[in-house]
N, C-alpha and C positions, 0 to 999 in steps of 0.2 A: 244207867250203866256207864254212860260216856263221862259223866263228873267222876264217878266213882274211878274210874281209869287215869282220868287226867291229875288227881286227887293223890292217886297212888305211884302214878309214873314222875311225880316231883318228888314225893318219898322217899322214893328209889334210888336217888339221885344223891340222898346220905347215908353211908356205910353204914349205921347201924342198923335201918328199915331196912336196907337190902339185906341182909345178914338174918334177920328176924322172918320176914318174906322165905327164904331159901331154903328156913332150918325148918319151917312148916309144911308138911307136905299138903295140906289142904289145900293153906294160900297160895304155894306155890303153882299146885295146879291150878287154881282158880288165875293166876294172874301171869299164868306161865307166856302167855302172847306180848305183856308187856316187859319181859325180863328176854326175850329173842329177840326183841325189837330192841330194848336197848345194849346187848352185846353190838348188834349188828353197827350199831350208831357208833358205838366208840371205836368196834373195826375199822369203821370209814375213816374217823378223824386220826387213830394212829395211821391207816396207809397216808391219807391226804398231808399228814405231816412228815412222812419220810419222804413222798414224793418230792414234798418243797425241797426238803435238806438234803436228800440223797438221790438226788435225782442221778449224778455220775454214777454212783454205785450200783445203783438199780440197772442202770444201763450193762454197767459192765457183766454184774451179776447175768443178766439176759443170754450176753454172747459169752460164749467157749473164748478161752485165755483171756477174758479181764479188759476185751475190747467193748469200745461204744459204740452204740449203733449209730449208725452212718445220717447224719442230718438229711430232714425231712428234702426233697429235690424242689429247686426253686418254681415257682407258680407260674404256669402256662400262658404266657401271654394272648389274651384272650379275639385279638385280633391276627391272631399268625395261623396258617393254614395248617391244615394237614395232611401230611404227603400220602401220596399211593405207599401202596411197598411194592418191592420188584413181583409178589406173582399178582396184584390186583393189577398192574404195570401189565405185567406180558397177556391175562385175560384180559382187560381191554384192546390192547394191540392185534391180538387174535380174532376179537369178535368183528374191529374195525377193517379188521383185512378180507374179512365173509363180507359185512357190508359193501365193500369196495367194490367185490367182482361181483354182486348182486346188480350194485347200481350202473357198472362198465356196462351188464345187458341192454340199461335202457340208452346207452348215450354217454354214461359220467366218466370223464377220466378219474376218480376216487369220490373218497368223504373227506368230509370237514369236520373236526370234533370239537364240540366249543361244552365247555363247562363254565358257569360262572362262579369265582368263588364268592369274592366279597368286593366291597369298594372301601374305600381308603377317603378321608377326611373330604366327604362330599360337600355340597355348598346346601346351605341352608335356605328353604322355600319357604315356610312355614311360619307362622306368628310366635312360637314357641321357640324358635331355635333350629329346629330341626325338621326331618322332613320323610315321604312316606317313598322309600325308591324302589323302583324296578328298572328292569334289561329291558330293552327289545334288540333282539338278532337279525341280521337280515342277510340274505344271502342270493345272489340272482334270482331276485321277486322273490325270495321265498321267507315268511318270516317267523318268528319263534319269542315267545319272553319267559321271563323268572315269575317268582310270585312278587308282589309289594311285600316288604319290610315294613313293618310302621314305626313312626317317631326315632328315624336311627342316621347320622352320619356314618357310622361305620358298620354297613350291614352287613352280615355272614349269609348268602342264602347256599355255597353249599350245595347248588341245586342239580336235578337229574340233567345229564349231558345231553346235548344236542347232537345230531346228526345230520348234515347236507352232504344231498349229493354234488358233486360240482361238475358242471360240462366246460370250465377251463381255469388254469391256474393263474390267469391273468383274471382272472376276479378279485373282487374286493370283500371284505366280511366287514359289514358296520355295525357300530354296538351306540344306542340311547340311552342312557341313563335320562328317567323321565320318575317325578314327584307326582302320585298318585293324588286325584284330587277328583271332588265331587263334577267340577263342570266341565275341566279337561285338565290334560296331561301335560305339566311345564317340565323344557329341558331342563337338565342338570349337567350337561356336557354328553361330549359323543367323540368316536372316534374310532378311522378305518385303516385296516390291516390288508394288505398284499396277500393271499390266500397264499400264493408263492414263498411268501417269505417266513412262512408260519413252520414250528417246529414239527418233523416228523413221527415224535413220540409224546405218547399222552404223560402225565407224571412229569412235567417242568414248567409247573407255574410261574407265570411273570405279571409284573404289575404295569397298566399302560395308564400314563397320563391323557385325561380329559380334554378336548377344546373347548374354545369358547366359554369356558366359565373360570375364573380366577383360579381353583386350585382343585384337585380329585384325581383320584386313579380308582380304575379298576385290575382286580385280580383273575385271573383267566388261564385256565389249563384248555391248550387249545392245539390242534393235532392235523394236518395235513395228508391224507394218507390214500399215495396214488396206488390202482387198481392193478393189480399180477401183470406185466406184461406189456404195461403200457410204459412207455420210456418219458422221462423228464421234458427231452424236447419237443416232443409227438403233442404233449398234454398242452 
């Protein structure tokens, strides 16, 4: 059957066998799957050729008054973050401000909200080029990391925020970036932040450069946020 198809569907393919095929009702139902199948093929190739040639008119055709549809929006650059929106923005801020007077009970004058977003053209550890990176946080003894990235200078980890409670704003918040590795953990730079000096709202990422290693930053949405009642100078 499959010769006898392929046999017939070249046939078909000159006006007169298709014309003979069509006037016959027998052949025709006998062979009617390869006479759909071949409309369908020439439908393709007449749209595919108006697309090439009429591609404006199609467009216009699309839109009401004869307008084009508005070019494709240029591509995401794949290393730029993505912002909160103003209510994901104020439910953080609100859940930070529950935290806040939770932790005032034990002692804290606020929290500390640290996000890591990404790092920025990190130094290369690795025999390849490149390299396996994670965070560690640390905040009066208390510490915290990301997951490893593997094989990435410019990792995205994007990752679940952090939370410290803080017992004074004269702390410091330090961040390791460290290259994961079977026998231990080699820096990649590091670098520490005045708790004090940190922005009071979640939703304003900044990028901070690296010490100690030639060149890197990290990206960081990171938030300050003293407890109901406690005054700036008190803390």
């Amino acid at each position: 059957r499959l010769r006898v198809d392929g046999l017939v569907t070249r046939l078909l393919a000159y006006d007169g066998w298709r014309a003979v095929v069509e006037a016959d009702p027998s052949a025709r139902a006998c062979f009617s799957h390869l006479l759909i199948s071949d409309e369908r093929s020439k439908t393709a190739e007449v749209g595919t050729a108006d697309g090439a040639g009429g591609g404006a008119a199609a467009a216009a055709e699309a839109h009401p008054g004869g307008r084009a549809a508005k070019p494709a929006p240029a591509a995401r650059d794949p290393h730029a973050s993505v912002a909160k929106t103003p209510k994901e923005i104020e439910s953080a801020m609100l859940s930070l401000r529950q935290c806040a007077a939770k932790a005032a009970a034990h002692g804290a004058v606020g929290v500390l909200y640290v996000q890591i977003l990404a790092g920025h053209d990190l130094v290369s550890m690795d025999d390849d080029g490149l390299s396996d990176p994670y965070v560690r946080i640390k905040v009066e003894g208390r510490t915290q990391r990301t997951e490893v990235i593997q094989d990435s200078l410019n990792p995205r980890w994007g990752s679940a925020s952090f939370v410290f409670g803080v017992k004074s704003r004269d702390s410091m918040v330090h961040f390791e970036c460290l290259d994961d590795d079977v026998v231990k953990a080699d820096p990649m730079g590091e670098l520490s932040l005045p708790i004090a000096e940190c922005p009071v709202e979640v939703g304003r990422p900044q990028r901070h450069k690296l010490v100690n290693v030639p060149h890197g930053e990290l990206e960081l949405d990171i938030a300050f946020v003293l407890a109901e009642g406690v005054s700036a100078a008190a803390a």
